[in-house]
N, C-alpha and C positions, 0 to 999 in steps of 0.2 A: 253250558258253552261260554257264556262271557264271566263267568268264575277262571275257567279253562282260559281264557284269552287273557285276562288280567294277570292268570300267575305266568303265562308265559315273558307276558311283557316287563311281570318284573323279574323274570329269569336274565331277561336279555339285559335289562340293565342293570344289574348285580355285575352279569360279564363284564360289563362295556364300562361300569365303574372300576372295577378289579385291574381289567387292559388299561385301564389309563391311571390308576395305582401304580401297577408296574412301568409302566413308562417314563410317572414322574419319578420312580426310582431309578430307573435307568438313566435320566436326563440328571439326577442330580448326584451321581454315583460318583462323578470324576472328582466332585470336588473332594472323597471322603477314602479315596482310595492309594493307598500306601506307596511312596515312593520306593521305584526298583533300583537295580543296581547301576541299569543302565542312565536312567535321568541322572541318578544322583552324580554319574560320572560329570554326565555333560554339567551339572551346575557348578561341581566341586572343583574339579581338575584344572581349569583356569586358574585360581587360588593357591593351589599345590605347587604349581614351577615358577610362580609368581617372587616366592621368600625361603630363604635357608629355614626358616626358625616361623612358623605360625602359632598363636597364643590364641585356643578357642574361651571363649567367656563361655560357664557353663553353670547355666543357675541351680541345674536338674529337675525343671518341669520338663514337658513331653518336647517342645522346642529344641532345647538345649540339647538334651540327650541324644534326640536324631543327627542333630548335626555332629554330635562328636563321634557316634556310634558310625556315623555314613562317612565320615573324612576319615577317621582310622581304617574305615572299609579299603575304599580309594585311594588312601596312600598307599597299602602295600606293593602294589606294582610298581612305586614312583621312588626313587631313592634320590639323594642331596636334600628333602625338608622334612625337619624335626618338628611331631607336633608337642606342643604343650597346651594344658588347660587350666585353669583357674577359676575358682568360685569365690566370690563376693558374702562372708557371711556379716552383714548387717548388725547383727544382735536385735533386731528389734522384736522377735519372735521367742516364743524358749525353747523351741527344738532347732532354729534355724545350724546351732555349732554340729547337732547329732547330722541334719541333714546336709552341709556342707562336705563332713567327712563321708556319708554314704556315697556322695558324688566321686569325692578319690576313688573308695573302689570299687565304684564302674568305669575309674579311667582304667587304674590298672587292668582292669580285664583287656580293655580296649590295648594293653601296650603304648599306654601315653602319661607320661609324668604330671601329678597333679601338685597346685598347692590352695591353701585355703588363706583367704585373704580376708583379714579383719580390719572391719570399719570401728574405728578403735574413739573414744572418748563420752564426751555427753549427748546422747540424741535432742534432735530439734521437735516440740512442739506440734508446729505448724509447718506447712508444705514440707512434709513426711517425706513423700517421693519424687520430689523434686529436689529435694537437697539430697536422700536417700541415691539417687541418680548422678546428681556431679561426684559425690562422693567415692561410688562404684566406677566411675571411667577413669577417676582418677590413679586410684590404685591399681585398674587394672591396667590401664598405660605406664605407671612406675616399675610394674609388674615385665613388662612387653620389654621396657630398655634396660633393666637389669638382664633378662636371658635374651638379648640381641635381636629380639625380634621385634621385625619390621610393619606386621599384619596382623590387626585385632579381627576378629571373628565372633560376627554374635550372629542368635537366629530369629532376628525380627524375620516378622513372616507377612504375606498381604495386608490380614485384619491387624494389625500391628499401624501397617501404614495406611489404613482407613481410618482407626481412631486418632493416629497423627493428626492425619489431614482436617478430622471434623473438630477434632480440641483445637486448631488453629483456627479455622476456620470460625469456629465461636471467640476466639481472641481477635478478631480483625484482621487476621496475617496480611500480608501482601503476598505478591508475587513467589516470591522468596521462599515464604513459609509453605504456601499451598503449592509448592514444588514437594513436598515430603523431606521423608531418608530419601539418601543417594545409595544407589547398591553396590557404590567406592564414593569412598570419602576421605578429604585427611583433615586429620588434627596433629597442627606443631612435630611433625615431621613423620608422624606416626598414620598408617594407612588401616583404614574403617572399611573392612566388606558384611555383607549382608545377605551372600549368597539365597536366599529361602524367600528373599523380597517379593516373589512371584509366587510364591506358593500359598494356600490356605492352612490355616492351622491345622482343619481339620485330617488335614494330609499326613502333618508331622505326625497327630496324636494316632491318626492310624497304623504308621509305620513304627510305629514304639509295641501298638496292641500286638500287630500281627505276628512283629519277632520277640518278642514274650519280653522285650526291655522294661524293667521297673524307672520311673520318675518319680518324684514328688507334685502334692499339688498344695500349689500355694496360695492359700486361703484370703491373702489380701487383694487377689487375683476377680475375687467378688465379693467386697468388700465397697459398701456404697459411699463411705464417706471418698471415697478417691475418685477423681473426675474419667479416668480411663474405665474403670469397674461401672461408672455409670453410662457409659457413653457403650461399653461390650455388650449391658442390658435393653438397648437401644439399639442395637445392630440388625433382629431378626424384622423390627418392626421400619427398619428405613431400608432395609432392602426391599420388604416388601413392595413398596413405592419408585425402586428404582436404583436405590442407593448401595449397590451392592457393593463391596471391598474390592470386585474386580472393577468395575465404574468410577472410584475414587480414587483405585489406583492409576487409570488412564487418564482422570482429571492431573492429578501428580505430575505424569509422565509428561503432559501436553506441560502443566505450569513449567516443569525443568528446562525444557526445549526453551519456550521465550525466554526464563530465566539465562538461560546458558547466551542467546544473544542482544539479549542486554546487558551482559555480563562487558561483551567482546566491545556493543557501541559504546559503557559507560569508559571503559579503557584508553579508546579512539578517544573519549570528549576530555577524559582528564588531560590526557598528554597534551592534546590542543590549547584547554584553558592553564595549565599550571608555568607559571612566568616564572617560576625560582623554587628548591628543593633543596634544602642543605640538614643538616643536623639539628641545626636551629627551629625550621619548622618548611613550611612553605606557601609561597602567594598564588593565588589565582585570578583569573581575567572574571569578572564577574559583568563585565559587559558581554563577553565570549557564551559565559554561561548562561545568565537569564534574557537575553534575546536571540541565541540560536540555538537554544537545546530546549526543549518538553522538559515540562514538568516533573515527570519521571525519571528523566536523565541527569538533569540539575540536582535534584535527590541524591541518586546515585554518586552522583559525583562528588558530593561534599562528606557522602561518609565514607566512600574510596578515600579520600583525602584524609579525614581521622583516624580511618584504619592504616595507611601508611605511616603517621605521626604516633602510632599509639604503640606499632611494631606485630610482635606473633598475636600479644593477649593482648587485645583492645578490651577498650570495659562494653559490657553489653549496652544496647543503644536501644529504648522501645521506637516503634515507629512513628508513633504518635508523636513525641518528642523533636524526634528527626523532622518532621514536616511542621510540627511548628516553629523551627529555629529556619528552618530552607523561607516561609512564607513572611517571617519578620525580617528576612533580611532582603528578600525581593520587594516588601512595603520601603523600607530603608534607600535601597538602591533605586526606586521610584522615585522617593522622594528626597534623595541624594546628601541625605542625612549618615553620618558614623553612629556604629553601631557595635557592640560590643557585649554579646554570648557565650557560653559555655556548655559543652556539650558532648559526654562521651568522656571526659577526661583531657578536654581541648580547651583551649579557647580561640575564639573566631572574633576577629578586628577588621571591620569592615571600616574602608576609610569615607566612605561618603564619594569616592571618586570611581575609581574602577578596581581597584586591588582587594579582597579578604587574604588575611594574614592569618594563618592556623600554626598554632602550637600548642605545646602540651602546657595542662593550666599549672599552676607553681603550687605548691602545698598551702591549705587552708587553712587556716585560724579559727579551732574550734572555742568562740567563745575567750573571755579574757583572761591571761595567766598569772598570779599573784604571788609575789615573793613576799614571805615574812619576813621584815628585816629585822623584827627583835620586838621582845616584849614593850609596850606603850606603856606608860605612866599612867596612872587611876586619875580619873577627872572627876572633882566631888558631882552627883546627880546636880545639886542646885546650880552649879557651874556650866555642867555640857548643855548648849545649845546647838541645833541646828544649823551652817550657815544660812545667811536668806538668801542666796543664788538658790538654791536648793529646795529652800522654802517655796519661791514663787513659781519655780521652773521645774518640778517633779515629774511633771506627764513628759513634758516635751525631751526632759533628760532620758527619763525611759524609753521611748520611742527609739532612739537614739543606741541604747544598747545591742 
């Protein structure tokens, strides 16, 4: 009898582990379950009557593919926008030219004109994919205003903007950064959607299995020397803690909001503080600025101000940088001393009273430039001496250089 009561008992929990097997499959189903026609309407369609002419970026892993496969779906009931697509082949791979062309003809099935776009010259070294990356927006925006279109189209997805968010996050971001991708964005006149922003990967890669669509897998994708492959390797174990890509994406979501109204007050404090604006450059109240604005807004305001001097392409600015030139010029303005930095491709002239003067810095003087003016006469060895200015003064001259 307690043989008999022992197997029942592990009868029942056999069950009762099984029941709650399936349940954690049923609880974790949505996130793996293949986008229908009808979501895909609601994400896509917005985008569609948006632009004449939309340019999907299409690397051909499972991302990409879904989204051009699911816009070509969804355009055909919509007529006025042409789509087109475009692949990035890199060359740093040695199937990358075979796999780019695979990608054409999955557009043509799709009914959408492809072209393949070569990152053309000597590869970098070092920060691979990050130079890999300016490289590919570039083209593929040169790409966007030669066939007139107004709207780039890529398929970052949630975990996309979870490893964003924690590579910034590990760089110190501010505000800014830990906002993420915007799910619209523009660059120099050109509009950035992101339609999939909401979605898990593992969504797209299902909707690729389920309608039997072929992708590529791209191998650098887990590859540890690159800081996203190790941070993807990192994902099952910081969610478990909490951290899940829908949680970082609501951290995001929350940063963009403050972002967006600091944006609106740092606008309000510039207009306030800036006393002059011409071509030349422009001044600010710097009494206006560091005793009625935060910290944060002062900040903001003086690279608002370099980004107006600097025009579309300002030079990139790290943060750290920017707050140390904001904190030596508030010691400055403390101590009502002039002061005179460079920053960003600016220079900033604090007069010691209440004015900073920002404009664009003048071309630099790399080092001294030496004209030959013609071959010198031979001076016998027993003859050449050193002068003795030279002689006594060698360090201090050097320093000097």
């Amino acid at each position: 009898m307690p043989e008999l009561r022992k197997a029942g008992k592990r009868r029942k929990a056999s069950a009762r582990g099984a029941f709650t097997r399936e349940k954690d499959k049923r609880r974790v189903a949505p996130d793996h379950q293949p986008l229908g026609p009808d979501e895909a309407k609601i994400l896509l369609l917005p985008f569609i009557g948006s632009a004449q002419c939309i340019l999907l970026a299409v690397s051909g892993g499972p991302d990409s593919v879904a989204l051009m496969r699911l816009f070509s779906m969804v355009s055909r009931d919509c007529s006025g926008t042409e789509l087109r697509a475009a692949t990035v082949d890199h060359g740093l791979r040695e199937n990358s030219r075979a796999e780019a062309e695979k990608v054409g003809t999955w557009a043509r099935d799709c009914g959408v004109e492809h072209q393949v776009l070569r990152w053309k010259g000597r590869k970098p070294s070092t920060r691979i994919q990050e130079r890999a990356r300016n490289a590919r927006y570039a083209l593929l925006d040169a790409r966007a205003r030669d066939i007139g279109a107004m709207l780039l189209v890529t398929a970052h997805t949630l975990d996309d903007q979870a490893e964003t968010l924690l590579m910034r996050m590990a760089h110190g971001s501010g505000i800014a950064g830990l906002a993420g991708m915007r799910r619209v964005s523009e660059r120099s006149g050109l509009h950035h959607a992101r339609p999939f922003l909401s979605v898990p990967k593992a969504r797209l890669l299902a909707t690729c299995q389920a309608n039997g669509w072929e992708f590529v897998e791209d191998p650098s994708n887990e590859d540890p020397r690159f800081a996203r492959a190790r941070w993807r390797r990192l994902a099952p174990t910081l969610a478990r803690e909490g951290l899940t890509p829908a949680r970082l994406a609501k951290l995001a979501e929350r940063a963009a909001t403050v972002e967006e109204a600091l944006r609106l007050k740092t606008e309000a404090a510039f207009a306030a503080a800036c006393l002059e604006e011409s071509a030349r450059g422009l001044v600010l109240d710097m009494e206006r600025i560091m005793r009625r604005e935060p910290r944060e807004l002062a900040l903001r305001v003086l690279t608002l101000a370099l980004n107006k001097i600097m025009g579309e392409r300002p030079s990139p600015i790290r943060l750290e940088r920017a707050e140390g030139c904001l904190d030596a010029l508030s010691t400055a303005f403390g101590a009502r001393k002039p002061l005179t930095r460079t920053l960003g491709g600016a220079l900033l002239d604090y007069d010691g009273a209440g004015c900073l003067r920002v404009r664009r810095e003048g071309a630099r003087r790399r080092g001294r430039k030496f004209v030959q003016k013609g071959p010198k006469a031979a001076v016998p060895a027993r003859v050449r001496r050193a002068p003795q200015a030279n002689q006594s003064n060698s360090i201090a001259l050097s320093t000097l250089v």
